[in-house]
PASEBA-1860 file (N, C-alpha, C; in nm, 3 decimals):
! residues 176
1> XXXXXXXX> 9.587/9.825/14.854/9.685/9.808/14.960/9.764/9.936/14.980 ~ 9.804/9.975/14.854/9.877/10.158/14.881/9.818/10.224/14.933 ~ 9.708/10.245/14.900/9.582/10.348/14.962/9.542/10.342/15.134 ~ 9.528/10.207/15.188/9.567/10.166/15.303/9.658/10.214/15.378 ~ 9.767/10.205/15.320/9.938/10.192/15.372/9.942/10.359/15.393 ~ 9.904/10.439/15.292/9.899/10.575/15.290/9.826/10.657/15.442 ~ 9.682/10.619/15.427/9.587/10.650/15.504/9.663/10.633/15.685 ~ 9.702/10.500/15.653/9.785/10.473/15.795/9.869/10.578/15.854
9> XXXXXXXX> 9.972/10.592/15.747/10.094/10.669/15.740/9.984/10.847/15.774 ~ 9.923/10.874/15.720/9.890/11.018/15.752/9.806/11.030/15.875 ~ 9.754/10.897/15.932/9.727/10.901/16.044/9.815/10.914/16.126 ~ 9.913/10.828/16.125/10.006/10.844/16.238/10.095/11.022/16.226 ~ 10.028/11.061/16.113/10.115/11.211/16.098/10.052/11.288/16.159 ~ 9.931/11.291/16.146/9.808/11.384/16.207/9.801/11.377/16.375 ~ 9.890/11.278/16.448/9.851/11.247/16.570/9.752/11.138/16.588 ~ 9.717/11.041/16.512/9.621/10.972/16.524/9.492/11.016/16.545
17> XXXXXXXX> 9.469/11.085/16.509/9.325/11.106/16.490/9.303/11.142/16.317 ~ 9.185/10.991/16.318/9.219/11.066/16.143/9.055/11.140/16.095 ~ 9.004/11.155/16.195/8.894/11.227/16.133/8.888/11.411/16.170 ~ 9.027/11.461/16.202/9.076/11.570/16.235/9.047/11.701/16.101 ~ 9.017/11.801/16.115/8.997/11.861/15.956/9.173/11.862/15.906 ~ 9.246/11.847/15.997/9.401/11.890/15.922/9.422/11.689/15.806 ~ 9.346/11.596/15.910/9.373/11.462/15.846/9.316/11.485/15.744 ~ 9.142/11.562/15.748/9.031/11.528/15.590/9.135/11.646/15.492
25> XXXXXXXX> 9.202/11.722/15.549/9.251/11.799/15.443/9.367/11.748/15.342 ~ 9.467/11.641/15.436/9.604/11.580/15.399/9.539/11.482/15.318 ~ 9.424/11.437/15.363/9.335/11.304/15.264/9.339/11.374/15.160 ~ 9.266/11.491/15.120/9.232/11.511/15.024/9.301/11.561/14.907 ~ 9.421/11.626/14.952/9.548/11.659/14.895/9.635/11.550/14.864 ~ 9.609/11.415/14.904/9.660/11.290/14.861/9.632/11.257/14.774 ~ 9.479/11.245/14.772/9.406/11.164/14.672/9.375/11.293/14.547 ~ 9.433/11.410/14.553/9.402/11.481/14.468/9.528/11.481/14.354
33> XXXXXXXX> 9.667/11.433/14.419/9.779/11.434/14.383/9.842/11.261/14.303 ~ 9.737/11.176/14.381/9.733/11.072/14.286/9.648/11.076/14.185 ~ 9.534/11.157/14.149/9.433/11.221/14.042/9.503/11.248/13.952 ~ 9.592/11.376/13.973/9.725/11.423/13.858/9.747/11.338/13.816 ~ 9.854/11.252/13.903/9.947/11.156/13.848/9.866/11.122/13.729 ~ 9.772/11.011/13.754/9.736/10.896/13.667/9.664/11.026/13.557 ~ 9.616/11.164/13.546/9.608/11.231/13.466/9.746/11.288/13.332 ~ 9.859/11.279/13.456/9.990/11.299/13.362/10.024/11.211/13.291
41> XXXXXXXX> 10.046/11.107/13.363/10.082/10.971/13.297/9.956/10.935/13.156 ~ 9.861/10.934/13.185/9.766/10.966/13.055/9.823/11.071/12.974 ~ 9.817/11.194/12.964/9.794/11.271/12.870/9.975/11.231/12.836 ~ 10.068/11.204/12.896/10.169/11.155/12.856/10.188/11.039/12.730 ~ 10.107/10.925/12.753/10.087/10.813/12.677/10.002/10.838/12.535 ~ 9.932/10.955/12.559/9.815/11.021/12.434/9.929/11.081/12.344 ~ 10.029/11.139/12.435/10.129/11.258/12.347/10.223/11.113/12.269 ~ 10.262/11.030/12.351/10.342/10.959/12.269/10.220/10.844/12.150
49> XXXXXXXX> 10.145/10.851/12.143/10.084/10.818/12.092/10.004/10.864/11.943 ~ 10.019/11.036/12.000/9.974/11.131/11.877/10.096/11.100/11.795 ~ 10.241/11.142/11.887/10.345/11.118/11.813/10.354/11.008/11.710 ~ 10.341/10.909/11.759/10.365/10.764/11.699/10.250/10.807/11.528 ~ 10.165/10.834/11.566/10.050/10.847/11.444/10.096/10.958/11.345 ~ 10.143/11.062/11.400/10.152/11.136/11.308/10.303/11.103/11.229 ~ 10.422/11.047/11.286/10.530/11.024/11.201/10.453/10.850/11.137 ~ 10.407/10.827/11.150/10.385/10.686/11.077/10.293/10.776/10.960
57> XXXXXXXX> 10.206/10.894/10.970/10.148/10.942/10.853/10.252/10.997/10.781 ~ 10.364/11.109/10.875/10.448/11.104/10.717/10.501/11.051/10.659 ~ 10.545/10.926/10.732/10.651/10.794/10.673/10.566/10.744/10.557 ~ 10.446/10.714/10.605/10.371/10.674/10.482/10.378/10.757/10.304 ~ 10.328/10.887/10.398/10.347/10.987/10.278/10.495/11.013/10.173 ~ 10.603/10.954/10.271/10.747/10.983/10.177/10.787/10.839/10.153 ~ 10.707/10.719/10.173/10.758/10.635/10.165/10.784/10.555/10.022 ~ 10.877/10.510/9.948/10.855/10.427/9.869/10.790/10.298/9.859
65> XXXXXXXX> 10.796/10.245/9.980/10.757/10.113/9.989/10.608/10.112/9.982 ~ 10.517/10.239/10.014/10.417/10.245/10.055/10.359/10.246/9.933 ~ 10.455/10.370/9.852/10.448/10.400/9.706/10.385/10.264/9.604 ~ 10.456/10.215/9.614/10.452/10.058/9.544/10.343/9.937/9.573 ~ 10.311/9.944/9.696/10.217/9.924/9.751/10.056/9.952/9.675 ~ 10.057/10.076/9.694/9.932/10.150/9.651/9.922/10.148/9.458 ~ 10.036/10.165/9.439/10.020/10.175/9.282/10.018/9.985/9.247 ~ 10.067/9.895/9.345/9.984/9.722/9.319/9.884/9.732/9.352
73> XXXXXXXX> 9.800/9.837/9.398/9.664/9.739/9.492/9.563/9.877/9.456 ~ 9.605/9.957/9.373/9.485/10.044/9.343/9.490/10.033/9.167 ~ 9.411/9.902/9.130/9.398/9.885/8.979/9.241/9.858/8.962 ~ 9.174/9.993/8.974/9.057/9.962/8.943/8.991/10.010/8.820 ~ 9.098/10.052/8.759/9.070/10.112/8.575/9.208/10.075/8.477 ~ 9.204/10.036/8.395/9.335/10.011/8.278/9.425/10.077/8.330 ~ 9.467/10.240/8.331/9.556/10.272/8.358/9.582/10.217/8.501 ~ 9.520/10.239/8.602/9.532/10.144/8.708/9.611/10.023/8.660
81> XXXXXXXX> 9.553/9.958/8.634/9.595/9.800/8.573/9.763/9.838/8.549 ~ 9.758/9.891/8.407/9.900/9.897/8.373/10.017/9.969/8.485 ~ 9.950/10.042/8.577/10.080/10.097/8.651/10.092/9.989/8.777 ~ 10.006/9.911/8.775/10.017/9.856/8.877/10.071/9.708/8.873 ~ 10.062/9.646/8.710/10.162/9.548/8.627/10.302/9.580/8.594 ~ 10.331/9.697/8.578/10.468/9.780/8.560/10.512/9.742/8.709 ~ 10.466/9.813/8.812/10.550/9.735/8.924/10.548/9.617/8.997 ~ 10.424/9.550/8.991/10.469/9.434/9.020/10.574/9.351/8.927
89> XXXXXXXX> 10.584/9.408/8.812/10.728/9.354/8.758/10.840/9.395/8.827 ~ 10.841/9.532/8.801/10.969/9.582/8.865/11.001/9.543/9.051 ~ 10.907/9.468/9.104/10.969/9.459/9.229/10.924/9.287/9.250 ~ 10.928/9.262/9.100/10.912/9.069/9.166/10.780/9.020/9.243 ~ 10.640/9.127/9.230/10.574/9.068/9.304/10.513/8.984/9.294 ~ 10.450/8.882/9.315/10.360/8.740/9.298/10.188/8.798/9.248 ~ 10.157/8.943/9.314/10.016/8.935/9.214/10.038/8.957/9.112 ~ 10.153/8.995/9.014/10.145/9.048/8.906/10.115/8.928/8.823
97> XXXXXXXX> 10.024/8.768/8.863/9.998/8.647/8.833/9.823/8.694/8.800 ~ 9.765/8.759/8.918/9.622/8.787/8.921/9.569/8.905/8.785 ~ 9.710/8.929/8.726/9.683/9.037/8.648/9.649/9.032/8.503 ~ 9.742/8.902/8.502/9.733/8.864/8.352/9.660/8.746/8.257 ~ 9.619/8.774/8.177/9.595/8.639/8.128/9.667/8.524/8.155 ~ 9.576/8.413/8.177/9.657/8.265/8.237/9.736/8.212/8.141 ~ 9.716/8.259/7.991/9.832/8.208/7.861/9.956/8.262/7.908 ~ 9.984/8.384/7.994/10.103/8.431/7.973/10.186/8.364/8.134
105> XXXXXXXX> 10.133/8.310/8.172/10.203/8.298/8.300/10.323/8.201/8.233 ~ 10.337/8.105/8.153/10.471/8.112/8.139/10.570/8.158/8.134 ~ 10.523/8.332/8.027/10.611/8.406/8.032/10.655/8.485/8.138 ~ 10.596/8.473/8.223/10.599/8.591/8.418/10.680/8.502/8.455 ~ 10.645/8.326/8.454/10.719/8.290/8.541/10.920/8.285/8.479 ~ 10.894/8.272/8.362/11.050/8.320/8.299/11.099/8.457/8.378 ~ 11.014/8.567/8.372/11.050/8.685/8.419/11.069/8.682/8.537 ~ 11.044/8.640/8.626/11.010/8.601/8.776/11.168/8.563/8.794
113> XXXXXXXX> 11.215/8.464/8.742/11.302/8.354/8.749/11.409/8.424/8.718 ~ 11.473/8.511/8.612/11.559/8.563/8.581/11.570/8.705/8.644 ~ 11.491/8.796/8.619/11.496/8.954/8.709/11.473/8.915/8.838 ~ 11.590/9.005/8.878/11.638/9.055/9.044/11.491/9.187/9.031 ~ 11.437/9.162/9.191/11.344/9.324/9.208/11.452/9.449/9.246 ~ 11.362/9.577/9.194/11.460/9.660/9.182/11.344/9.766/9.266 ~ 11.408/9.806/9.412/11.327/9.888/9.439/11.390/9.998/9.519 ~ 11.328/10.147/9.548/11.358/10.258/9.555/11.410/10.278/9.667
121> XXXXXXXX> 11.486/10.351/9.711/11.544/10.397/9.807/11.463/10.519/9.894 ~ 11.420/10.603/9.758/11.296/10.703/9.734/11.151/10.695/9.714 ~ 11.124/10.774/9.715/11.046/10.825/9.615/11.044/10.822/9.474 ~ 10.992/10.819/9.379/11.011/10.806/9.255/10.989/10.934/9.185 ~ 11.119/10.977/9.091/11.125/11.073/9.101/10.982/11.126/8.956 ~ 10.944/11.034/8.871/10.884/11.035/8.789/10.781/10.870/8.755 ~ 10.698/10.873/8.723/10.596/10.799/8.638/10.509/10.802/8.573 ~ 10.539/10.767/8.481/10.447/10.810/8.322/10.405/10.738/8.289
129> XXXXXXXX> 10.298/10.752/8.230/10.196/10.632/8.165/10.168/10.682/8.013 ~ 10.168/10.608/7.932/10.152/10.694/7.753/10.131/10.597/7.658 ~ 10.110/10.644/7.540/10.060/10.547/7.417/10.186/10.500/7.424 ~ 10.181/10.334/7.357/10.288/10.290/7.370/10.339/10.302/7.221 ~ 10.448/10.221/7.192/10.476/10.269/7.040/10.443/10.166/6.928 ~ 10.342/10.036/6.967/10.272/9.994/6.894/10.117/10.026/6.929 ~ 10.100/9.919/7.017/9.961/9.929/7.077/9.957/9.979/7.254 ~ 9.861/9.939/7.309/9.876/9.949/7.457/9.918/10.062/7.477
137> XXXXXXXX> 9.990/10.103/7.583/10.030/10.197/7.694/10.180/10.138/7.706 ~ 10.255/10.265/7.744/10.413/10.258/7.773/10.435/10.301/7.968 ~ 10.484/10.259/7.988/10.518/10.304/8.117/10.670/10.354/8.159 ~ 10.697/10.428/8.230/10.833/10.501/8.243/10.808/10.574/8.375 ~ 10.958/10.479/8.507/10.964/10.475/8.602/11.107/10.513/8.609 ~ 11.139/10.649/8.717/11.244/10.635/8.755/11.271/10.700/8.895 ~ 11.372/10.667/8.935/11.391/10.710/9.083/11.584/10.641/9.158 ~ 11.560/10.696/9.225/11.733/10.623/9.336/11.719/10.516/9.323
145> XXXXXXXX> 11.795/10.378/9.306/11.785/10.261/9.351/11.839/10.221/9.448 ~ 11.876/10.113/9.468/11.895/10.050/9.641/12.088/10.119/9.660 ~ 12.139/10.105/9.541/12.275/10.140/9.596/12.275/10.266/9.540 ~ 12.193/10.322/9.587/12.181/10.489/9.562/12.233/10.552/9.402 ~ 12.197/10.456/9.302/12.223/10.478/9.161/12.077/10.526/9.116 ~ 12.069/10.582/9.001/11.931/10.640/8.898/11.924/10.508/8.877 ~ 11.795/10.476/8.882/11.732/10.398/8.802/11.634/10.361/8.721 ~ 11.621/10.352/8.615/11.487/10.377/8.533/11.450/10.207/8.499
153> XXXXXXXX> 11.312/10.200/8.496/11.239/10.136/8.411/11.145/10.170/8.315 ~ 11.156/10.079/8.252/11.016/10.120/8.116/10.936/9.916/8.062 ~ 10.819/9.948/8.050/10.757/9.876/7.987/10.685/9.944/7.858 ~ 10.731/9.842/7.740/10.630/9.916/7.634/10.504/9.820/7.621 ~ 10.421/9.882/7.531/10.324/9.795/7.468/10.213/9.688/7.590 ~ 10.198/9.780/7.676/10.095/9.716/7.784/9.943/9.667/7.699 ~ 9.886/9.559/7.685/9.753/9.581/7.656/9.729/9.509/7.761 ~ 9.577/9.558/7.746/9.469/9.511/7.851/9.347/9.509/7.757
161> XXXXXXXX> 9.277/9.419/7.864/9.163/9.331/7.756/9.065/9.313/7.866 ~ 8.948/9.344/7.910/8.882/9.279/8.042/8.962/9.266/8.142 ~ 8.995/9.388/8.193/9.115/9.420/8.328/9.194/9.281/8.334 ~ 9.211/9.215/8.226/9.403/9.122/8.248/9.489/9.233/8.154 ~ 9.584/9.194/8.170/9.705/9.230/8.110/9.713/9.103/7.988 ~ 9.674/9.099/7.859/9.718/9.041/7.766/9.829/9.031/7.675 ~ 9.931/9.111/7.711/10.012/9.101/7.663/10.113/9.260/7.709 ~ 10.266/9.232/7.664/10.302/9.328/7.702/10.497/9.325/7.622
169> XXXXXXXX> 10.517/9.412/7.618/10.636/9.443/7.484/10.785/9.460/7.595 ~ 10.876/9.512/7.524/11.002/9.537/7.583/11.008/9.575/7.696 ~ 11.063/9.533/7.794/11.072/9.545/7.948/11.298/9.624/7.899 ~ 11.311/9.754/7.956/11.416/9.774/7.953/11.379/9.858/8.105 ~ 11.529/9.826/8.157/11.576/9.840/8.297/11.757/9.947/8.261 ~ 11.762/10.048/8.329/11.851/10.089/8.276/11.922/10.129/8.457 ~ 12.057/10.109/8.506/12.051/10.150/8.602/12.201/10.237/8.544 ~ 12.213/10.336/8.651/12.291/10.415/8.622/12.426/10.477/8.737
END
């Protein structure tokens, strides 16, 4: 219907005659200028679009939340395992159920029930994974917490047995 309405309009500009070379020329400078457009308006929507992708890649990259994320859901070796049981403690999550032996879920769900999740504001400024000081692996987490205090965690004595978590030692939370 625009295209119509247009054609009309440059007829009646041309003198009515629209097969005039000054009309095929105004045609063509019309339809060359609605070409742009819908070309600007594209490469416009691409730019806000690159935009959108590339700050969602660095958000990802500085993110804590993302942080936590990846260290729950990339346990495809023991140490895997244990860093990824260390935070699903530390942030209350519900797989840290898929992780462990089914004897201990009493004890998660005690833990569950009493610890508040404690999660970063940051980045973390450190995480360590190490012999623990009986058996298993120790873990040692620290970073900003939510009211912009240090906060550390530690788990000692992680074992693992056939990728569960069979057991696991002193949970200390230190905020500062």
């Amino acid at each position: 219907m625009g295209r119509a309405v247009e054609k009309c309009n440059l007829a009646v500009v041309v003198g009515n005659r629209p097969n005039s070379k000054r009309a095929k020329y105004m045609a063509k400078d019309l339809s060359m200028k609605v070409a742009i457009e819908k070309i600007v308006k594209l490469l416009v929507i691409l730019l806000f679009v690159v935009v959108f992708i590339c700050s969602l890649i660095i958000w990802a990259g500085n993110s804590p939340i993302v942080d936590d994320y990846r260290w729950i859901h990339k346990r495809d070796t023991e140490l895997g395992l244990v860093a990824a049981f260390s935070t699903a403690l530390r942030v209350n999550h519900p797989i840290a159920y898929d992780m462990i032996d089914p004897a201990l879920e009493p004890r998660l769900d005690e833990w569950m029930g009493v610890h508040q999740s404690k999660k970063c504001i940051y980045q973390a400024d450190y995480f360590s994974i190490w012999s623990g000081t009986k058996d298993g692996k120790r873990v040692s987490f620290g970073c900003a917490g939510e009211n912009n205090r240090w906060f550390t965690f530690e788990v000692d004595n992680i074992i693992v047995k056939n990728m569960k978590v069979i057991d696991w030692g002193e949970v200390v939370e230190v905020e500062e």
